[in-house]
N, C-alpha and C positions, 0 to 999 in steps of 0.2 A: 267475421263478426267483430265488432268494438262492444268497448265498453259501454257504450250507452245501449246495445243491443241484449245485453243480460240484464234481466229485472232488476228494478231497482232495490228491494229487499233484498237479493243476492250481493249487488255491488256495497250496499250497508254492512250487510253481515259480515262481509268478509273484512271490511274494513274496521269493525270491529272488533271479529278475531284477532285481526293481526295487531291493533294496539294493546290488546288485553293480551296475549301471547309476551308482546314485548315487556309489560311491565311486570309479567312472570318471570320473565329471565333476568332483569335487573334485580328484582327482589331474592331468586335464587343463585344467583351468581356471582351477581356486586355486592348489593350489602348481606346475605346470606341470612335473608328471612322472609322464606317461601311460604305462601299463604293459602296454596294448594297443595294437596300433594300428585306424585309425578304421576299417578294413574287420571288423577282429572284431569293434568296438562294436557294428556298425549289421548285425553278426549279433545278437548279442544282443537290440537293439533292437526288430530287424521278430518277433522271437519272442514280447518281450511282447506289441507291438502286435497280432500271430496271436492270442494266449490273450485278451487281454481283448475282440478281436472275437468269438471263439467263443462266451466266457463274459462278459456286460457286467455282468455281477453283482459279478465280481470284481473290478473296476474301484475305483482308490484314488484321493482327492485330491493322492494325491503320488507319481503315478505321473510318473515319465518321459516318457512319451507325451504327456503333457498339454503338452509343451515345444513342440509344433508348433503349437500356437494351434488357437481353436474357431470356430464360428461367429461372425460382423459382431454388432456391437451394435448399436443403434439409436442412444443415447447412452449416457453413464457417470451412477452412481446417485451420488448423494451420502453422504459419510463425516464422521460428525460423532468429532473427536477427542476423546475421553476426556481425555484429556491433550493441552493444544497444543502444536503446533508451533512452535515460537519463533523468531523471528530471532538473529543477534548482531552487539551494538554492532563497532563496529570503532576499531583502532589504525591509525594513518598512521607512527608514527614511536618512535625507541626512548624519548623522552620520554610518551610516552601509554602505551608498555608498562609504563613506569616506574611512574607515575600509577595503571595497571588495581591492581599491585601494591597500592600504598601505599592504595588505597583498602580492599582485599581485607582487610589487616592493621589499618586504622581502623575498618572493622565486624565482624574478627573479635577486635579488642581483641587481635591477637595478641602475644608475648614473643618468637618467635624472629626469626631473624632473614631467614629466605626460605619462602617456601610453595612446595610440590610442585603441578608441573604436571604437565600428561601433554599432548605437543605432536603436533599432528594434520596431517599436509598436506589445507589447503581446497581436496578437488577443484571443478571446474568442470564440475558435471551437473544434475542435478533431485532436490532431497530427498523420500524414502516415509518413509512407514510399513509394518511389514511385523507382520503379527498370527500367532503360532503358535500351536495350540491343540493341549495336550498332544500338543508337538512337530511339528503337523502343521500346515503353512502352508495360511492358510485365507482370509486377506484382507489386500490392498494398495492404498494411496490415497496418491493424492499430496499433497503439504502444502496447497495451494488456498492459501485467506488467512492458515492457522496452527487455525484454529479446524472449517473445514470443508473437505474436498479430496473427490478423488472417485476412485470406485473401478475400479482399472486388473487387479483381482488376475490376469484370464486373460493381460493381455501381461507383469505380474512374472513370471508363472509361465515364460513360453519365456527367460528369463534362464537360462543353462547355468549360471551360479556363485552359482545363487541355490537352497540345498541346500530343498526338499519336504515335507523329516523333519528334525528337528532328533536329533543323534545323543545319546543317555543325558540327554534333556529330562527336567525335572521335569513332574509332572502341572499343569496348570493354565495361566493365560495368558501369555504371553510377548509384549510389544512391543519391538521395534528399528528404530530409524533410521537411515537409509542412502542413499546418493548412488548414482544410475544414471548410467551413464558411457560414452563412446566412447573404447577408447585410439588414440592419432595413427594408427599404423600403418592400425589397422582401421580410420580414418575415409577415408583418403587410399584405400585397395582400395575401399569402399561409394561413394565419391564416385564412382573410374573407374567402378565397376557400372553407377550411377547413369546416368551419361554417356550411357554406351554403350546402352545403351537409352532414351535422351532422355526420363529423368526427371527429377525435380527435383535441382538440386545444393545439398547442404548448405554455409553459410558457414562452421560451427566447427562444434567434436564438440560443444557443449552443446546446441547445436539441435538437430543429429541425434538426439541422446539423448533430449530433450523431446519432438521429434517423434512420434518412435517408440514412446515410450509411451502417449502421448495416440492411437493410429490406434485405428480402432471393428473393424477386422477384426485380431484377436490374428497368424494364420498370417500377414501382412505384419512385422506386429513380430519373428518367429518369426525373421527372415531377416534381421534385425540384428542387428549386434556390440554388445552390450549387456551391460552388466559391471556388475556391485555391488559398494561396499565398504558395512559398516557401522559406525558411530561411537559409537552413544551408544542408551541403552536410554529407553522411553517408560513405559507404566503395564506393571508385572509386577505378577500374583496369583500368584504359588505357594506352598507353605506351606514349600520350601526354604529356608534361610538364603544373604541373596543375600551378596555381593563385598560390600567396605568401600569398597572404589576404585575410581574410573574405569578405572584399569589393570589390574584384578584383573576388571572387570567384562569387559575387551576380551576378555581370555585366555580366560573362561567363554564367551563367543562364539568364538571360535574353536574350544575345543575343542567345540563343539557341532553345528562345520562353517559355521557363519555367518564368510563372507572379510572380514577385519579388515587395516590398513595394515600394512605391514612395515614403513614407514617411520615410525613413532610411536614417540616417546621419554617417558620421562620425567625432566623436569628441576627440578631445585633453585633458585627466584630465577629474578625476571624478567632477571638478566643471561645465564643457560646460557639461557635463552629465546630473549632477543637474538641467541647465537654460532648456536643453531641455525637459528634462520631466517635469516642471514646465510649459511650454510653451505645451505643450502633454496636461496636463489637462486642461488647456483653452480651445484646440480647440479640444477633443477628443467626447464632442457633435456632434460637425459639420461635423464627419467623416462618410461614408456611413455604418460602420460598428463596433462593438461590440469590444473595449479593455480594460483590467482589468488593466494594467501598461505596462510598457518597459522592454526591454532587452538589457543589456549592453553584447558587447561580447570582448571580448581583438583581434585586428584586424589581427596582425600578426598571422599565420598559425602555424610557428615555435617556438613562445613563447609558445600558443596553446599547441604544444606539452609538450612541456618544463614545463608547471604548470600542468597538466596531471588532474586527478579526484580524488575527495575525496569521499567516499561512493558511493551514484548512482549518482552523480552530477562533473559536470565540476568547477575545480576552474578559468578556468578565464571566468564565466560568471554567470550573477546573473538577477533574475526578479525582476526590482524594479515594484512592487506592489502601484496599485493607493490607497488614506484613502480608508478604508470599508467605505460602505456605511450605515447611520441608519434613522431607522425613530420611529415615536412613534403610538402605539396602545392600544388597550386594551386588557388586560390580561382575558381571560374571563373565561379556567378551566385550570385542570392542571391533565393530562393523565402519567401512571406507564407504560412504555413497559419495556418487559421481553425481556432480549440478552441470548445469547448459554449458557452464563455459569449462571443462573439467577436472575443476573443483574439489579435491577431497577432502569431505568431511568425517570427522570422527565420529561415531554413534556408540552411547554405552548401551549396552544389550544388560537389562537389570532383572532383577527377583523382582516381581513384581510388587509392586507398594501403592496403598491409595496417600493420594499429598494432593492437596488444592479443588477437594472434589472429582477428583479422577483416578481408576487407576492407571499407574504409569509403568513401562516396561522400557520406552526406551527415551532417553535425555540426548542431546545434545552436546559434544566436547568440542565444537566451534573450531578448532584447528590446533596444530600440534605444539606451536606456543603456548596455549593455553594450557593443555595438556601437560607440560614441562613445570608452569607455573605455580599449576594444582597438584603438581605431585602426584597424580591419579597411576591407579598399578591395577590390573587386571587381577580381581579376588580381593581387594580392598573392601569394606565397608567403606560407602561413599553417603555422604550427603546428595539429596535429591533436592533443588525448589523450585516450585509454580505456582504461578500467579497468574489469576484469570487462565485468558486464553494467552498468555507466553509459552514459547515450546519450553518445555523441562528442561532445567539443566542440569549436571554436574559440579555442587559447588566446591566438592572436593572432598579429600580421602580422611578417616579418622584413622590415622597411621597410628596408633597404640593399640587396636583389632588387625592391621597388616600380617594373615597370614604367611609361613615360610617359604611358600611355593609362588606367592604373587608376582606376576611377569611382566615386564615393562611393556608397552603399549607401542607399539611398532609403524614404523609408515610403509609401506608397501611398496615395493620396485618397482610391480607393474600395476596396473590397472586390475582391479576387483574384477571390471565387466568386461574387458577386450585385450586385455593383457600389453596394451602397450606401454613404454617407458612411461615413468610418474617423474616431471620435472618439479625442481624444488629450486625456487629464485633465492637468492641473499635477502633481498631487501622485501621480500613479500612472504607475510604469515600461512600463506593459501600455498598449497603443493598442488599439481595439475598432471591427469591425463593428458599424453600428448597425442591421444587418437583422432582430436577433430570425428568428422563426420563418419569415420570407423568404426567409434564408439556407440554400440547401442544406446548408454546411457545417454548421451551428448546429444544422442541424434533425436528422441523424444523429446529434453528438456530442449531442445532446440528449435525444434517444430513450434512447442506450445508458446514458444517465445514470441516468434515469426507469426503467429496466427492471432496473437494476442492483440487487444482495443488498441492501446498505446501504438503497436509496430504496422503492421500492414492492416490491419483490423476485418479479420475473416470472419464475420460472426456466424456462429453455428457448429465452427470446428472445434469441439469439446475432446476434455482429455479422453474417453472412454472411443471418441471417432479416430485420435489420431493412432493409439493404439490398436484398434481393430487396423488402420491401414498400413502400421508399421508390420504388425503381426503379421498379414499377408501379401507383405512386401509390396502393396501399391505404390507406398511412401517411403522412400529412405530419407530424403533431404526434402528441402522449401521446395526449392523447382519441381518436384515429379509433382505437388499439388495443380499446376499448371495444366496437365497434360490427363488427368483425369478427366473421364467419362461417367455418363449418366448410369451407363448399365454396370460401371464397377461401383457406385456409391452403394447402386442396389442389391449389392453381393453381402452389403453392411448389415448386421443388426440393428433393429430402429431405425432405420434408413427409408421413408416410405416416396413413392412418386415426388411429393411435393417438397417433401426436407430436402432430395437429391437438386431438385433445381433449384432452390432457393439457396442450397449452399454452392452450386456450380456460380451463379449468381453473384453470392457473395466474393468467391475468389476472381472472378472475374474484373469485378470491381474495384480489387483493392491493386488492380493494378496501374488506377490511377491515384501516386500518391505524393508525398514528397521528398526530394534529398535525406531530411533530416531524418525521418522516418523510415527511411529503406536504411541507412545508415545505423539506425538504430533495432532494426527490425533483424539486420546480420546479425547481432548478439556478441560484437568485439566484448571482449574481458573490461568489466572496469570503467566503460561506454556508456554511460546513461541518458536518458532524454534530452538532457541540458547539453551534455557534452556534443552529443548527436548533433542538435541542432547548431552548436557554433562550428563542428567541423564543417559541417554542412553551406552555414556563409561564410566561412573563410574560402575554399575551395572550389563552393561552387558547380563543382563536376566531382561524377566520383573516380574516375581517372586520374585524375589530379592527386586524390586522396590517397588513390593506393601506390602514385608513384612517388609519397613521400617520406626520406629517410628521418630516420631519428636524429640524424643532426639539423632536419629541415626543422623538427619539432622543437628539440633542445640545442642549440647550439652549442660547444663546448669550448668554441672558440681558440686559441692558438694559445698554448700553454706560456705563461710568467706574462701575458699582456692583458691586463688591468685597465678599467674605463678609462683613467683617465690617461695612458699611453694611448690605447684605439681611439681615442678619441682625437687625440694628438697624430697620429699616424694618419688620419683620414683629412683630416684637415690639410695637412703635410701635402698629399698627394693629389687631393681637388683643389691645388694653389697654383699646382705645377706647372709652365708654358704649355701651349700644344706643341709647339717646335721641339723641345724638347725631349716627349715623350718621342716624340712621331721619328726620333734615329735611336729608339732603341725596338733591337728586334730578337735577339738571341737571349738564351737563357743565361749566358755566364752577363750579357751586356745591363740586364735587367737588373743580375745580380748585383754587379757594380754600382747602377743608378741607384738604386735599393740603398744598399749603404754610404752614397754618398748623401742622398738626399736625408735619409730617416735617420738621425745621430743616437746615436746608443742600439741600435738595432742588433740584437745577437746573427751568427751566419744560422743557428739553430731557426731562429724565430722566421730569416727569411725563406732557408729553404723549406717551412711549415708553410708560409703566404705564398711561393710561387708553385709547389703543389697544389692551392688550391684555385690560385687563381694567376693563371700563367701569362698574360697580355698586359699591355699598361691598361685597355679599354675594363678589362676586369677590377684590376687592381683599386681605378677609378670609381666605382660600381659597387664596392664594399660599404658595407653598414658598421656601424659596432657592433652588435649580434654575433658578425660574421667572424669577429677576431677578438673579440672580448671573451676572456675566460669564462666558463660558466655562463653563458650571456641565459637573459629570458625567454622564456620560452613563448613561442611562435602564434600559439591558441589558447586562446584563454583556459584554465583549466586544465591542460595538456603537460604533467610532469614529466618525468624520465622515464617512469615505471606504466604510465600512461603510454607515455611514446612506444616505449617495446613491444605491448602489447597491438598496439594499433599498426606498426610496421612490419611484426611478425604474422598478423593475422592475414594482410593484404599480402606477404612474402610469401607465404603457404600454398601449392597448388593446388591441393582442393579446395581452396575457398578464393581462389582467383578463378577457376572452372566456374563453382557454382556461380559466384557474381556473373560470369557471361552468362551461363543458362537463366537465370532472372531476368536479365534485361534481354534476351533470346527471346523469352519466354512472352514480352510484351509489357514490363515495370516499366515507370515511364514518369517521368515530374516534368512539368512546367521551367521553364526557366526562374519565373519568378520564385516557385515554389523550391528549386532547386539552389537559390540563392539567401534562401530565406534567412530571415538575420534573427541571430540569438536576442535574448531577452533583452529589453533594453532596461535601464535600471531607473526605477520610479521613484527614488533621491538617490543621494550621495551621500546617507550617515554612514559609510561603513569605506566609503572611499580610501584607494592607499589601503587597505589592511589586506593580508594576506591570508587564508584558512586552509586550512586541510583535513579532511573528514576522513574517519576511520572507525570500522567496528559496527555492530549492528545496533539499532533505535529501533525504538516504542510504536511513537508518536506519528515520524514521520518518515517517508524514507530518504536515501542518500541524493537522489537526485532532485525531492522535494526541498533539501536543507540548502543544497547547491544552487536554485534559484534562487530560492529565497534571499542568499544572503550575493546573489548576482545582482538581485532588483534594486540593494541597495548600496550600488558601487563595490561592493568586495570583490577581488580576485580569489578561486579556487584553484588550489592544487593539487598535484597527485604525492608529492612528496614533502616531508619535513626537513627546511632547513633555516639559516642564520635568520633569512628573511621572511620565514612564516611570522604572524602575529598569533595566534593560537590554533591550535588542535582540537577538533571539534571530535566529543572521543564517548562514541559507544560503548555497548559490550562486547569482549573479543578485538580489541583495538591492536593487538599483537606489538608488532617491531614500531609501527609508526610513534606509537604511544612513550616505550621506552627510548624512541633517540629524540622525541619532543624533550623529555624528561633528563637526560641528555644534555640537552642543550639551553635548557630553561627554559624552554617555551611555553605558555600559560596553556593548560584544560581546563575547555569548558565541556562540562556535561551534560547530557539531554536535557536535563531541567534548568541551565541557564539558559538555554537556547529562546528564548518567550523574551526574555530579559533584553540579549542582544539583539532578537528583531524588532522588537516592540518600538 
């Protein structure tokens, strides 16, 4: 049957239902003045529901009804953004708002004397995207990485203030952005709910909200207080003539029925910016809902354009960030977890404390320098703060409450989880299990590595699958994923017929992939995307890779010979007759020629050169690198401390094994793929300067900072020395930080980072 097949006062009625429905839920929702009450709605309601059971024909994608959730998914499909998802930099303080400004007016070469904002309160929820197709809401995903999210549309749709039809929509596409939300009220009534049926209790309304969208059966989301505002538009096709402004843009959504803030200003200069968010934290108690800080956004559409993006971020918009928030507890033990590469980190085990809208039990002590820094002693009252979603830290101990008994905080010989040695470097903050693939811990965060988008990209193989396969030993390492069977997936919980081939499928596939990517997929220490991909075209094979030493990487060159002697000494020897060389053949004869030809030559320096290169054809065949003290290193980005890591890991015989069984197994790149060349750099402002990154970031991560600042001619390093230009210096920045500091070398911190790329 079609729609033209049920009467025509049928196919009316319901279409009247359903707009009359709809501007009951904007009146009781959005602007919160309902004009029925909920017994005549849910008249209304059960009448649609009657007509479209009678007639399924006339059934609309933006029916009402559809708010009560459908059938369990199996999982969510993937949403590739047209347009990404962006992050934003952030401001800590009115000096960095200041700065956001002066930048904004240095690249828009602007004359006046303040730029128009439009100021947003930063809810605390989970950012979508929401797609309307000639009005009619039709797909929703959530931001994922920026680039790909996945598709939630049947739990956006049981959102009451999330309008179906958009009202007097132009023809054609429509994207919006917007924050899912719990307000206080309604998270404290769903928690009692919760309770009282001894289900799970949510810690803040942004979990709950996250949660709640992410569940595979819509009718449970249905049954959440789940709210939308939206902020900001993504890719529009219409052949309408859009807004100029951000502000003009918010209005065209709202009249459209899309809930936009009431609390959004627009202001003149980053100082009305300043009073507003100053006036934001006053009254950010009394609001019905959860904000970490503000967003300033440059109001004009065409400036907008005009200042473009820097990294994953917009320059002309920043979050300014409300204080973290602290409180004080007691420090009561202090926990080792093991990460992928074996890692240990310090964990304080606290009294529990609410700080930042949450309560918190356990923080962060980032590593044992820090830990030295802060003074921290097991039984201390300690400072706790957190911000937003930042894990908790430790900011340190009020040593005037330092009980008698309080115990210094210890590093452990062996390993927490496998009891092997804990190695501890000089020159690195991080202390390490040396269990490799041993290590239980190592061996899950190792998997999820391996399985992860970025590495081999297994999609499907989620944390809760790799642990059912660890748990019953299907999986100990990468390779046994290879060699799995359809009838062992089906032994899994939630594992049904078609997940099992869909994920056989998956891995299957990812074993056609690239150098850089298998390279990075191993999980070496310290090895990131960027890094991956240059070993990857320098070497070309990973053969190559793993048969190279540390002095391949860092040369150290022949001790007291300085550029400008190697350079002299090479010269010296690519001058020489061939007659000449061609009657020397012994090593005392070599040696002779050696000091007759190279004037000032120590007998130290030559017997250092003919150990390493014993022939006149070698001697010939020297670079400076090879004999120059200290020379540069070999790979872009490849320091000392880099090097160890990478010549230790390929040295190791469990992971020269597992590398066979991989490529056993059927991994396999392209030649091209296999050569593939690092980033190339899209100018040269940062050419000649040298950087080195240390400690953890906000905004963006280590290997996001290390393109970036590749793209525009800089060299990265792994180490700090004479000829770094600055130290790019998070939080937890340990040894690197103090021999920057040292040696004088300028830090810059995450919030100049914007500055230096821009």
């Amino acid at each position: 049957m079609t729609n033209t097949d049920a009467p025509s006062d049928v196919v009316e009625q319901a279409e009247k239902l359903r707009k009359e429905l709809a501007h009951h839920n904007r009146q009781y929702y959005e602007l919160d003045q309902p004009e029925i009450s909920d017994a005549q709605y849910d008249v209304l309601f059960r009448e649609l529901q009657a007509l479209e059971k009678q007639f399924p024909t006339i059934a609309s994608p933006d029916s009402p009804t559809l708010r009560v959730g459908g059938a369990a998914l199996d999982k969510f499909s993937k949403v590739e953004h047209r347009q990404p998802m962006l992050s934003l930099d952030n401001a800590f303080s009115e000096k960095e708002l200041n700065d956001f400004e002066q930048r904004i007016k240095d690249r828009l070469k602007s004359k006046t004397t303040s730029i128009e904002f439009v100021a947003e309160p930063k809810l605390d929820g989970l950012a979508v995207s929401l797609i309307y197709q000639d009005g009619v809401f039709t797909q929703g995903a959530t931001r994922g990485d920026g680039n790909t999210g996945e598709d939630i549309t049947p739990n956006l749709r049981t959102i009451r203030s999330l309008p179906l039809r958009l009202d007097d929509a132009p023809a054609g596409r429509i994207e919006v952005r917007g924050e899912v939300f719990i307000d206080k009220g309604a998270f404290e009534e769903l928690n009692r709910h919760q309770a009282k049926h001894k289900e799970k209790v949510f810690v803040n309304p942004r979990n709950a909200a996250a949660g709640s969208l992410r569940l595979l059966d819509s009718t449970i989301t249905a049954q959440r207080p789940l709210r939308i505002i939206v902020y900001a538009m993504g890719l529009i096709e219409v052949e309408n003539t859009l807004p100029e402004t951000h502000w003009d843009m918010l209005q065209w959504f709202s009249r459209m029925g899309l809930p936009v803030s009431d609390q959004s200003e627009t202001l003149s200069g980053a100082s009305a910016c300043q009073q507003y968010y100053e006036r934001m934290i006053d009254t950010r108690d009394s609001l019905p809902y959860e904000i970490d800080g503000i967003v300033f956004k440059v109001n004009s559409l065409k400036q907008q354009q005009d200042l473009g993006f820097v990294s994953r971020a917009p320059r002309w918009a920043v979050a300014y960030k409300f204080p973290a928030e602290e409180a004080t507890t007691q420090l009561l033990s202090v926990d080792f977890q093991v990460g992928r590469t074996g890692a240990l980190t310090p964990v304080a085990r606290l009294e529990p404390v609410f700080v930042g809208g949450a309560m918190v039990s356990n923080a962060t002590l980032h590593n044992m320098d820090e830990v030295a820094r802060k003074g921290v002693m097991v039984g201390d009252t300690v400072t706790v703060r957190r911000a937003g979603d930042v894990i908790p830290e430790v900011v340190g101990a009020i040593v005037s409450k330092r009980p008698d008994d309080a115990a210094r905080i210890m590093l452990p010989e062996s390993c927490p989880v496998c009891t092997s040695p804990v190695i501890v470097s000089d020159d690195v903050a991080v202390a390490k299990c040396s269990g490799g693939f041993n290590c239980a811990a190592q061996r899950r965060e190792a998997l999820k590595h391996f399985v992860s988008r970025r590495a081999m990209n297994i999609d499907g193989l989620g944390e809760k699958l790799i642990d059912q396969l660890l748990e019953r030993h299907m999986v100990n390492r990468p390779s046994d994923l290879y060699s799995l069977t359809k009838e062992q997936l089906l032994e899994l919980d939630l594992v049904a017929e078609k997940s099992a081939e869909n994920l056989l499928n998956a891995i299957d596939s990812s074993k056609q992939t690239t150098l850089g990517r298998f390279i990075f997929a191993l999980g070496i220490p310290e090895v990131g995307e960027t890094t991956a991909r240059q070993l990857a075209a320098h070497f070309g094979d990973i053969d190559k890779l793993a048969a190279a030493s540390h002095e391949y990487f860092v040369p150290t060159g022949i001790p007291g010979i300085g550029k400008t002697r190697a350079v002299r000494i090479i010269e010296t020897l690519q001058s020489l007759p061939q007659q000449d060389s061609d009657l020397v053949a012994s090593k005392p004869a070599l040696e002779k020629w050696l000091s007759e030809h190279l004037s000032g030559i120590k007998p130290a320096e030559i017997d250092a050169l003919l150990d390493r290169f014993p022939s006149v054809s070698s001697l010939r065949s020297i670079t400076s690198a090879d004999i120059q003290s200290k020379g540069e290193s070999r790979v872009e980005g490849v320091g000392a401390t880099m090097a160890t890591f990478i010549v230790d890991f390929f040295n190791h015989t469990d992971n020269a094994k597992e590398i066979r069984s991989l490529l056993g197994a059927g991994i396999q790149w392209s030649t091209s793929a296999g050569t593939e060349a690092a980033d190339a750099p899209t100018d040269d402002s940062l050419a000649g300067s040298v950087y080195v990154i240390s400690g953890k970031f906000t905004n963006m991560s280590r290997d996001e900072i290390t393109a970036a600042l590749v793209a525009k001619g800089a060299k990265v390093t792994g180490s700090v020395s004479k000829k770094t230009t600055a130290l790019i210096c998070g939080e937890a920045a340990g040894s690197k930080l103090a021999k920057a500091e040292a040696l004088g070398i300028e830090v810059f911190t995450e919030s100049a980072l914007d500055k230096l790329l821009s």
